[in-house]
C-alpha positions as a LaTeX table, in Angstrom:
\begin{tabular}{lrrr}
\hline
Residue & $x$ (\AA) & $y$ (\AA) & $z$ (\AA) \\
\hline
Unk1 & 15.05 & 7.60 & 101.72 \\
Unk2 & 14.33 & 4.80 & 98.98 \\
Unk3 & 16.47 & 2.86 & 97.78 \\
Unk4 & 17.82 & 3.75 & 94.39 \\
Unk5 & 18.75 & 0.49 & 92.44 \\
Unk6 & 16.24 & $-0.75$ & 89.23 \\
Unk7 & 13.77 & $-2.88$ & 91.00 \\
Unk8 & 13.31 & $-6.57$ & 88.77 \\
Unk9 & 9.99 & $-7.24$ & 87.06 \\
Unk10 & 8.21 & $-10.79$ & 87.63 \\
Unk11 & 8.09 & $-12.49$ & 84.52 \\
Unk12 & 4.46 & $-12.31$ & 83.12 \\
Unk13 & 3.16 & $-15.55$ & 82.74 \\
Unk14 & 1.51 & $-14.69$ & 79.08 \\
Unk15 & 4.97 & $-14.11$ & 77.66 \\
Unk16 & 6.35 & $-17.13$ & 79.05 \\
Unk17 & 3.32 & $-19.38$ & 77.33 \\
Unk18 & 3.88 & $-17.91$ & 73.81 \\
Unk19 & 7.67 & $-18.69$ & 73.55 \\
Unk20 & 6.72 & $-21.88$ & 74.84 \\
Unk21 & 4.11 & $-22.02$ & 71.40 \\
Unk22 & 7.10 & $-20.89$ & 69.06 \\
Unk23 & 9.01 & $-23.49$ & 70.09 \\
Unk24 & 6.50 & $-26.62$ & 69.79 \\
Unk25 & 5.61 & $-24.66$ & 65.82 \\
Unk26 & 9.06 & $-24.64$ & 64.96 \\
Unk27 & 9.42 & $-28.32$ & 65.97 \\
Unk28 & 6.22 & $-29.53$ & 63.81 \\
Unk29 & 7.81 & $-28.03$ & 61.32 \\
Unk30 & 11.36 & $-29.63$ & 61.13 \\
Unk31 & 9.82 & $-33.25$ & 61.70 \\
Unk32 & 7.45 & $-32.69$ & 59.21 \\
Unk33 & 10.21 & $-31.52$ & 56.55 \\
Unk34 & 12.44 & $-34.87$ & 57.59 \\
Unk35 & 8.73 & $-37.27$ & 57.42 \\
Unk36 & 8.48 & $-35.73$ & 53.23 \\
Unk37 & 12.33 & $-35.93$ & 52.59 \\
Unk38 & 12.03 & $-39.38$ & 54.29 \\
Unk39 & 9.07 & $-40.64$ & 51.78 \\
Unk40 & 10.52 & $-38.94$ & 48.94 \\
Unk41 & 13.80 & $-41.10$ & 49.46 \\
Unk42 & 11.46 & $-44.39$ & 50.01 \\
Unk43 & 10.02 & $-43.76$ & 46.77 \\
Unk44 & 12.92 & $-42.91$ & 44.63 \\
Unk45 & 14.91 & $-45.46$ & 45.88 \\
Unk46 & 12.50 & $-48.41$ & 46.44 \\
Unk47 & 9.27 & $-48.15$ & 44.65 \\
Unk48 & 10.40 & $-46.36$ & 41.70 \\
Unk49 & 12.49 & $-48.72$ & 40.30 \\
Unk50 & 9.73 & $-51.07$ & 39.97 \\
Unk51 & 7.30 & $-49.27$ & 38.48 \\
Unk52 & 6.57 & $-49.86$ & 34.05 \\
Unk53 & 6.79 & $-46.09$ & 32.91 \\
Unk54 & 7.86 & $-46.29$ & 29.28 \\
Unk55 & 6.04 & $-48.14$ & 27.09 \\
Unk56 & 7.40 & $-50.07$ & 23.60 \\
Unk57 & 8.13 & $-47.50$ & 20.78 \\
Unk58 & 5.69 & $-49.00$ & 18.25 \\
Unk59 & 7.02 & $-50.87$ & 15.07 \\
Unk60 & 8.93 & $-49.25$ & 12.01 \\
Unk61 & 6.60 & $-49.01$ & 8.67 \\
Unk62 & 8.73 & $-49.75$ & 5.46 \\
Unk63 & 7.22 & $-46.93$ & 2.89 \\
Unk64 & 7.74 & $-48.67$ & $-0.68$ \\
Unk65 & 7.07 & $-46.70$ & $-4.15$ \\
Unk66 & 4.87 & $-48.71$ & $-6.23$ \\
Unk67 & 5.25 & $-49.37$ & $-9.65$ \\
Unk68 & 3.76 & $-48.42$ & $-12.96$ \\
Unk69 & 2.11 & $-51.47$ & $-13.35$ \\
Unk70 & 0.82 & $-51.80$ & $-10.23$ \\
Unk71 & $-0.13$ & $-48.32$ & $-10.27$ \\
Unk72 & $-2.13$ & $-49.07$ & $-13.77$ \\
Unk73 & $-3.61$ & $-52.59$ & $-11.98$ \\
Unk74 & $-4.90$ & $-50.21$ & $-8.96$ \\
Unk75 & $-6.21$ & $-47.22$ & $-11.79$ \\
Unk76 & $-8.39$ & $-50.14$ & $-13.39$ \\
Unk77 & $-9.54$ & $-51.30$ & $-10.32$ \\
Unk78 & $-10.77$ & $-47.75$ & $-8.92$ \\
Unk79 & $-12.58$ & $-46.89$ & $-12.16$ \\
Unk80 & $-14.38$ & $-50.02$ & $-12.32$ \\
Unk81 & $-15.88$ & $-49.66$ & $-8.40$ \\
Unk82 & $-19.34$ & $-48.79$ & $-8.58$ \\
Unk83 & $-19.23$ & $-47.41$ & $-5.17$ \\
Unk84 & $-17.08$ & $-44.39$ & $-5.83$ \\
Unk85 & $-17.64$ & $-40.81$ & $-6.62$ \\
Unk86 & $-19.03$ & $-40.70$ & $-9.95$ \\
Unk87 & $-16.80$ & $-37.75$ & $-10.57$ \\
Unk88 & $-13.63$ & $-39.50$ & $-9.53$ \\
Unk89 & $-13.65$ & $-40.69$ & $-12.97$ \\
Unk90 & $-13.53$ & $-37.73$ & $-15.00$ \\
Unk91 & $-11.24$ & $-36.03$ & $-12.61$ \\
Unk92 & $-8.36$ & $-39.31$ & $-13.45$ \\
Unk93 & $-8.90$ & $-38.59$ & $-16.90$ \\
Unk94 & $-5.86$ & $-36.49$ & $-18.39$ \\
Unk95 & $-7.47$ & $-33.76$ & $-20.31$ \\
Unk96 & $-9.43$ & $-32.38$ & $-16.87$ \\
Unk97 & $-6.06$ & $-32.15$ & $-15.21$ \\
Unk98 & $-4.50$ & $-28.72$ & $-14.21$ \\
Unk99 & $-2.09$ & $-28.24$ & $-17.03$ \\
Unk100 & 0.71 & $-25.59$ & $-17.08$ \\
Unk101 & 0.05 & $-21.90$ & $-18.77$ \\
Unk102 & 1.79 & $-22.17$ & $-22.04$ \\
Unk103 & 3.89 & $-19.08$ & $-22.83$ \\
Unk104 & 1.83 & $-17.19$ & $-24.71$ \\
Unk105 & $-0.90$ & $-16.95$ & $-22.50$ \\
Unk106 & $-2.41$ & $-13.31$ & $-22.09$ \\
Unk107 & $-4.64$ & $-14.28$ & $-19.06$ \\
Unk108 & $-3.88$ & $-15.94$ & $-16.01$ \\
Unk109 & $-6.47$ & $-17.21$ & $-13.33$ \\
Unk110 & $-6.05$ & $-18.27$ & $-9.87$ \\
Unk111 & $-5.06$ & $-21.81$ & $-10.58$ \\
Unk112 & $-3.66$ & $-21.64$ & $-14.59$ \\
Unk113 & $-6.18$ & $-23.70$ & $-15.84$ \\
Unk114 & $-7.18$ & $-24.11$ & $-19.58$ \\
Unk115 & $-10.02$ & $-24.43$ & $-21.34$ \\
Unk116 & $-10.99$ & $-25.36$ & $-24.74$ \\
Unk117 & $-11.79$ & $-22.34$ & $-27.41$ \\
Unk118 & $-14.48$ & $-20.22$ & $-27.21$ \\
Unk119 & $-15.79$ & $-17.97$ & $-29.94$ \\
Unk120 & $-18.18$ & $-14.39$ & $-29.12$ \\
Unk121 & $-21.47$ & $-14.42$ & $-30.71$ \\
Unk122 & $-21.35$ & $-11.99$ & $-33.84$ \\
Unk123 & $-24.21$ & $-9.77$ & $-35.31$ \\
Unk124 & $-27.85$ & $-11.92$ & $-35.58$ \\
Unk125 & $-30.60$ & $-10.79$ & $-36.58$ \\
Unk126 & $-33.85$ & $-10.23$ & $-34.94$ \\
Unk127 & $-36.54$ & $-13.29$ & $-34.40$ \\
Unk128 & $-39.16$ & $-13.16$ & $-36.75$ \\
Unk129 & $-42.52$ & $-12.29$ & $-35.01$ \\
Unk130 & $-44.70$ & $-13.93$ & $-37.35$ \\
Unk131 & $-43.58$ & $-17.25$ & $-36.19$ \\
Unk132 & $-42.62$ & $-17.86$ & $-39.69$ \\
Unk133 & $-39.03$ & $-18.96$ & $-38.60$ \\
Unk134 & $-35.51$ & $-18.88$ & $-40.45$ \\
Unk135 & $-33.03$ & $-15.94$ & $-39.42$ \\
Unk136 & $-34.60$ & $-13.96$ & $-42.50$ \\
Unk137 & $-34.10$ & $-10.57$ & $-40.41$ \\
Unk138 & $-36.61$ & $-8.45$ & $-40.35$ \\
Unk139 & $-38.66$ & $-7.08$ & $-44.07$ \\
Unk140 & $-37.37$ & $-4.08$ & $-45.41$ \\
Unk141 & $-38.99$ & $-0.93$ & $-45.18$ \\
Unk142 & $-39.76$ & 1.83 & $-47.74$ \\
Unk143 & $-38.08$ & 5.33 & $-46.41$ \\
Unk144 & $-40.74$ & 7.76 & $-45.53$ \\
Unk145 & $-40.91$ & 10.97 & $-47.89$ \\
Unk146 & $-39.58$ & 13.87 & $-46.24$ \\
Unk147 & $-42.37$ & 16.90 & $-45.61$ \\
Unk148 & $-42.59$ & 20.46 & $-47.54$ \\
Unk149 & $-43.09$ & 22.47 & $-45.28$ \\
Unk150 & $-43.90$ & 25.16 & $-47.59$ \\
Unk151 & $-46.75$ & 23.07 & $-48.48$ \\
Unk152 & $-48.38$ & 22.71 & $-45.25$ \\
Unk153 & $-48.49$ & 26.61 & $-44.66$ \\
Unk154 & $-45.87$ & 26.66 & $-41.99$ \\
Unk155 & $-44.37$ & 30.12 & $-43.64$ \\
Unk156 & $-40.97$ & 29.58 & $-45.64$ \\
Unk157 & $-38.46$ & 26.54 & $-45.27$ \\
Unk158 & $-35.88$ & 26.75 & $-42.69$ \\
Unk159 & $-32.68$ & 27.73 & $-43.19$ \\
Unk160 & $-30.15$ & 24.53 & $-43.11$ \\
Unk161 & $-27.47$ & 23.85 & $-40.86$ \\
Unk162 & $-23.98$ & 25.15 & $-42.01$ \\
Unk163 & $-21.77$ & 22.70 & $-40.87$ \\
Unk164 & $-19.61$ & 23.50 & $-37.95$ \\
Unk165 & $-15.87$ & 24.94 & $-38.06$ \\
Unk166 & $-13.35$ & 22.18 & $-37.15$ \\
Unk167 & $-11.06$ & 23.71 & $-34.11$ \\
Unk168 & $-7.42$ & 24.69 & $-34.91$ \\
Unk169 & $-6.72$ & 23.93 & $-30.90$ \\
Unk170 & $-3.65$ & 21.26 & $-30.54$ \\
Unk171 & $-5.16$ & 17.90 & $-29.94$ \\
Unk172 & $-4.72$ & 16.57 & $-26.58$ \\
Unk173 & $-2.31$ & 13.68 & $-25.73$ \\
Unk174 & $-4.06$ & 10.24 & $-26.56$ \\
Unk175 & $-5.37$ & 8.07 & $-23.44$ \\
Unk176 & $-3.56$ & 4.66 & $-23.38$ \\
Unk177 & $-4.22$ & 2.21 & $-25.99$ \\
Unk178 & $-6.25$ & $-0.61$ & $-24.89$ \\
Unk179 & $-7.84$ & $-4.09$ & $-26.62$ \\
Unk180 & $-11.51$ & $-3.06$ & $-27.94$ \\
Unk181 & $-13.02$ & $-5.72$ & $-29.71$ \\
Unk182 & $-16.21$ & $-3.82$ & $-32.25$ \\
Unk183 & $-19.91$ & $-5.80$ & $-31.69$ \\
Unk184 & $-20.33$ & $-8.48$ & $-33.86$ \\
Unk185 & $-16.33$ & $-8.81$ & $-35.06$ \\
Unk186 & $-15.40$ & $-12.31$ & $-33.90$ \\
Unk187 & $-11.72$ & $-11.10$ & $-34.13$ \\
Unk188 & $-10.99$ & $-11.61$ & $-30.62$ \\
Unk189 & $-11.79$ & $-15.63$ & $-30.36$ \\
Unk190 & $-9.47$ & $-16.93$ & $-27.73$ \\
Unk191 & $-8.67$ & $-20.12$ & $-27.12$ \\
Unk192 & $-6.53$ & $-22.25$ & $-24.65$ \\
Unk193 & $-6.48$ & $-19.44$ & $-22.78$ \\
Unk194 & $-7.94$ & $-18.49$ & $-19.17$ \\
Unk195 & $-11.97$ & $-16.72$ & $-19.98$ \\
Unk196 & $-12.91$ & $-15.04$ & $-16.50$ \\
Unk197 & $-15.45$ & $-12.84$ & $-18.51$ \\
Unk198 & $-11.93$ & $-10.70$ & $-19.46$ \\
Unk199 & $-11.82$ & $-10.27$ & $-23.00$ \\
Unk200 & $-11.36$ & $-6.55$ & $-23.17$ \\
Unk201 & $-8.09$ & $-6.90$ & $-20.83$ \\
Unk202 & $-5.76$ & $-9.16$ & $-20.33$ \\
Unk203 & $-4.63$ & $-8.85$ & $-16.92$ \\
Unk204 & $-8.04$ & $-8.87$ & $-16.16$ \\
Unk205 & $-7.36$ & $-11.80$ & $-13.54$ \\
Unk206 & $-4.23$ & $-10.64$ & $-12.04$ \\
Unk207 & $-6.20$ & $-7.17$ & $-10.72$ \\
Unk208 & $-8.97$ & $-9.26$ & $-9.75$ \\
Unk209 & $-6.81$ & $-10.81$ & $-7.27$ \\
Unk210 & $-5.61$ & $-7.60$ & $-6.37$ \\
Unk211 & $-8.25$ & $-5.58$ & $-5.87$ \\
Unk212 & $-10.68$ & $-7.81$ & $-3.71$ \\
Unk213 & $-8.26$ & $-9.01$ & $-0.76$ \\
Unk214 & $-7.03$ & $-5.70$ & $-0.48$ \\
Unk215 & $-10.26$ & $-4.00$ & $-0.02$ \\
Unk216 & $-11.69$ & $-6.99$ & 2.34 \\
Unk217 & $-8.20$ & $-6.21$ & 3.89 \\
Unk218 & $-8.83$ & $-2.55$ & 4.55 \\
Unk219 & $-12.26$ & $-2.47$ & 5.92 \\
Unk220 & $-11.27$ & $-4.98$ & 8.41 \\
Unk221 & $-7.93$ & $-2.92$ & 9.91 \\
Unk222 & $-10.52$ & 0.13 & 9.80 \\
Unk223 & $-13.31$ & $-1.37$ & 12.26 \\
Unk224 & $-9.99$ & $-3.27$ & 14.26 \\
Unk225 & $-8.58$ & 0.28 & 14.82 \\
Unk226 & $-11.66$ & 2.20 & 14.41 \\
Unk227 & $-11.37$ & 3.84 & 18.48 \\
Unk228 & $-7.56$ & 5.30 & 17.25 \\
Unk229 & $-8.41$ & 6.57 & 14.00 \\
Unk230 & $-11.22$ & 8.28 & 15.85 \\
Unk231 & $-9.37$ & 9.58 & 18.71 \\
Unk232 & $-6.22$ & 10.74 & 16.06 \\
Unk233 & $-9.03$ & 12.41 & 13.91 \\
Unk234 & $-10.24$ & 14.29 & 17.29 \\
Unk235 & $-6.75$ & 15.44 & 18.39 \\
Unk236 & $-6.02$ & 16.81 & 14.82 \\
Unk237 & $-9.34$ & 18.08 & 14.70 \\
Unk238 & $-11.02$ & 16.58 & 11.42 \\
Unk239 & $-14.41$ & 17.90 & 10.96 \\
Unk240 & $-17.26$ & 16.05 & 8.87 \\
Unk241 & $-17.33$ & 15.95 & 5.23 \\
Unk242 & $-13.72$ & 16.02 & 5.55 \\
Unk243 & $-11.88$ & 13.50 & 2.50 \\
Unk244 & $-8.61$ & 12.13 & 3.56 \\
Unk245 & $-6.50$ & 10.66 & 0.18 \\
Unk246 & $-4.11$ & 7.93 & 0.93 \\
Unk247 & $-1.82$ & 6.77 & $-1.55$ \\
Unk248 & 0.00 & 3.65 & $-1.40$ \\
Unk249 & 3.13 & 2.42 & $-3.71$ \\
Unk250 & 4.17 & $-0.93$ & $-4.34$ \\
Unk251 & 6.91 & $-2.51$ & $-5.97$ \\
Unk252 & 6.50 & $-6.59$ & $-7.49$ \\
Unk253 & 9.31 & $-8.88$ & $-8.70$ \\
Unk254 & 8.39 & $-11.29$ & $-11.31$ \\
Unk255 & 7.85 & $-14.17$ & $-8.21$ \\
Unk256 & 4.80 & $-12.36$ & $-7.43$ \\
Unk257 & 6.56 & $-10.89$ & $-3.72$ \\
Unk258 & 6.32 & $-7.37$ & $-2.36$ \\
Unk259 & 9.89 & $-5.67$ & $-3.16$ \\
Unk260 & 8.76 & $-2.26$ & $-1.01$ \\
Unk261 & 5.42 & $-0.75$ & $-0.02$ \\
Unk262 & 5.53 & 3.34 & 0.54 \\
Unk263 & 3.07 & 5.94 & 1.45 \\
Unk264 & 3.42 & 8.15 & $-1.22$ \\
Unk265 & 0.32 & 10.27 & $-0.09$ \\
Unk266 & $-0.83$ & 11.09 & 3.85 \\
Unk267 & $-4.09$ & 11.14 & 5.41 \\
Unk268 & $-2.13$ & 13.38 & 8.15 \\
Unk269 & $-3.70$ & 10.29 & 10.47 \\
Unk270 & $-0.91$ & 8.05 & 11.03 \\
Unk271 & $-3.08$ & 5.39 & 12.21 \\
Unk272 & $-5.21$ & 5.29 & 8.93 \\
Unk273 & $-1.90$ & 5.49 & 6.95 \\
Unk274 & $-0.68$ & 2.45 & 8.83 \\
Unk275 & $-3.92$ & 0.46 & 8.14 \\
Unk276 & $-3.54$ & 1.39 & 5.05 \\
Unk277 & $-0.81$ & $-0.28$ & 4.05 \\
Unk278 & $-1.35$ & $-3.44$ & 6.03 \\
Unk279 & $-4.09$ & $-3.59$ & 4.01 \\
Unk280 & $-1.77$ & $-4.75$ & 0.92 \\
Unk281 & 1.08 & $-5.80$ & 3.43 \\
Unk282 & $-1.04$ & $-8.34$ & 4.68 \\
Unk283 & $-1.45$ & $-10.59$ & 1.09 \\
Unk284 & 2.02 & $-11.31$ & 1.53 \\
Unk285 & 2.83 & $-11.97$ & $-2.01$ \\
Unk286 & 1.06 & $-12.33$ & $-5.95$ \\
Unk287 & 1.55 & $-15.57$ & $-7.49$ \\
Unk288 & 2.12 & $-16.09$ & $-10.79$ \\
Unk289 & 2.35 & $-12.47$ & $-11.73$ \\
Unk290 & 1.79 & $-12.03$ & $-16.09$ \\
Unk291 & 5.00 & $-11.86$ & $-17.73$ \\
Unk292 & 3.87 & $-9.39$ & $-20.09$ \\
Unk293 & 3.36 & $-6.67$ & $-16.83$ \\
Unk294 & 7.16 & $-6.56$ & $-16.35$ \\
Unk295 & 7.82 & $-5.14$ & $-19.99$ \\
Unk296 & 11.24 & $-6.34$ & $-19.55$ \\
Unk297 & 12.39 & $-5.87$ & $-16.44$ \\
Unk298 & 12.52 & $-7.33$ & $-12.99$ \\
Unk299 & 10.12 & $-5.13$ & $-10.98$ \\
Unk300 & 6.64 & $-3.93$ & $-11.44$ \\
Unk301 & 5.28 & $-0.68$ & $-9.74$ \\
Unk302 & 2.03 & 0.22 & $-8.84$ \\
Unk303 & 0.26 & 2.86 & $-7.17$ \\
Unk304 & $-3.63$ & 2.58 & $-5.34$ \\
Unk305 & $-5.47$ & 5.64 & $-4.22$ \\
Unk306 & $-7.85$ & 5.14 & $-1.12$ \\
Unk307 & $-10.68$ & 8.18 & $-0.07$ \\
Unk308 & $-11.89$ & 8.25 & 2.78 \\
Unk309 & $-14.74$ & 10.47 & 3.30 \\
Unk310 & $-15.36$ & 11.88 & 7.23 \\
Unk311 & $-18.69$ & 11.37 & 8.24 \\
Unk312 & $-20.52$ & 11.61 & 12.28 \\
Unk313 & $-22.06$ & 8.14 & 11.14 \\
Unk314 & $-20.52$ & 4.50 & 11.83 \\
Unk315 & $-18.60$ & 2.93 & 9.18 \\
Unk316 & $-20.76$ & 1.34 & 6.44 \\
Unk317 & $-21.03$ & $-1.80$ & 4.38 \\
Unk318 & $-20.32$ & $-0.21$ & 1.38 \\
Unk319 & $-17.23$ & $-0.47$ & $-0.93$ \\
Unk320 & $-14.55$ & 1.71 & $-0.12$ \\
Unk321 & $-13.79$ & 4.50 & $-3.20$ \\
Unk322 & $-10.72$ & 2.53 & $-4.51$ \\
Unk323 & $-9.14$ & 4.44 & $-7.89$ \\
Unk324 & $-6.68$ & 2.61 & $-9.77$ \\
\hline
\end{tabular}
């Protein structure tokens, strides 16, 4: 009968060499941790304090205003340099300088700059063709005779027009009342004021500035967010030839800044409504607004319509249908 009591197990060698390894790891270890805590010590404490590393802050510069007469001394001595600009003279001399917009200014350009007056060209006549010269217009002519037709054989003479009934309706509201300026009436000559080819309105410049940021505005956001326009489009299942309206309200204090901007009419696409009005979110503000667009008050309100028409090709180059 065997003997029942648990028999030890001679210790494997293999086991024995591996805790052996652990130890001699673990010991690298330590005395390599004391050899950098030991140099970082050396250097802090002996090398560091030797060692240049801030340089001298360099040396204060006095800043003096010059005076008028030295400013005059140093005008004279610029304009008589041959080596400058030649247009650095004309651009010293006071009348070329940007000048405030007096008051009663009806246009306003970018950077309120005059200029002197100008005057439309009024009725001419026609150049001779005879090379004769002089502005003599052209010879008159004798009036032709009218035909008989009952002289020619053409059967009897027609019948004349009766003249036609003037309509009882009610006359329809009139349109708004805008400058018109009749060819060849020099009524309109302006002068000191701002000519960007805007006689006919006088916030010609003003929408100008509007208009074109806005619309270089709004066909960048479209490409940028083209892919979620498309996919929004495909989940609410907008089919080609499709127009979606957008129209956008703004509201302008007299400092030229955006007081709100509202969607007043959806697209249904929220992502195109959104792009939208980042499209006139993005300019930020109007400077130098006309006075006159305020008619008294403190805010100015504005609506722009946007169409965009649904189409299976790519977006175009062309300019967006934009109705004031």
């Amino acid at each position: 009968m065997g003997s029942t009591l648990p028999q030890q197990l001679p210790e494997l060698p293999w086991i024995a060499s591996v805790s052996r390894r652990k130890k001699v790891s673990w010991r690298r270890f330590a005395a390599a941790v004391v050899i950098v805590i030991a140099l970082h010590l050396f250097f802090i404490f002996f090398v560091a304090p030797y060692l240049e590393l801030g340089s001298t802050p360099p040396a204060r510069t006095e800043v003096t205003q010059i005076s008028p007469e030295k400013l005059a001394q140093l005008k004279q001595k610029i304009l008589k340099n041959e080596q400058l600009n030649p247009m650095l003279p004309q651009e010293m001399r006071e009348d070329f300088k940007t000048k405030e917009a007096s008051k009663d200014a009806k246009l306003m350009s970018k950077f309120n700059q005059t200029v002197p007056k100008e005057k439309f060209a009024g009725l001419q006549n026609d150049a001779p063709l005879d090379g004769s010269g002089g502005g003599g217009g052209k010879p008159k002519q004798e009036p032709q005779k009218k035909l008989d037709l009952s002289k020619l054989g053409l059967g009897t003479k027609l019948p004349k027009l009766q003249p036609e009934q003037q309509n009882s309706a009610p006359v329809g509201p009139e349109g708004p009342k805008t400058p018109y300026r009749p060819r060849g009436i020099d009524k309109n000559s302006l002068e000191n004021e701002n000519l960007l080819n805007a006689a006919e309105s006088k916030y010609f410049s003003f929408f100008l500035r509007l208009e074109e940021p806005i619309i270089r505005n709004w066909f960048f956001l479209l490409r940028r967010n083209a892919p979620e326009i498309h996919s929004e489009m495909a989940s609410h299942r907008v089919q080609a030839g499709t127009d979606l309206p957008i129209t956008i309200e703004f509201v302008l204090d007299r400092q030229g800044n955006f007081h709100t901007i509202e969607i007043i009419e959806s697209s249904t696409i929220p992502a195109l409504d959104m792009a939208t009005r980042d499209s006139v979110r993005k300019l930020g503000s109007l400077p130098n607004p006309p006075p006159d667009l305020f008619d008294g008050g403190q805010y100015y309100t504005r609506r722009l319509r946007f169409m965009v028409h649904v189409s299976e090709a790519p977006i175009s180059d062309s300019r967006p249908d934009l109705s004031w």
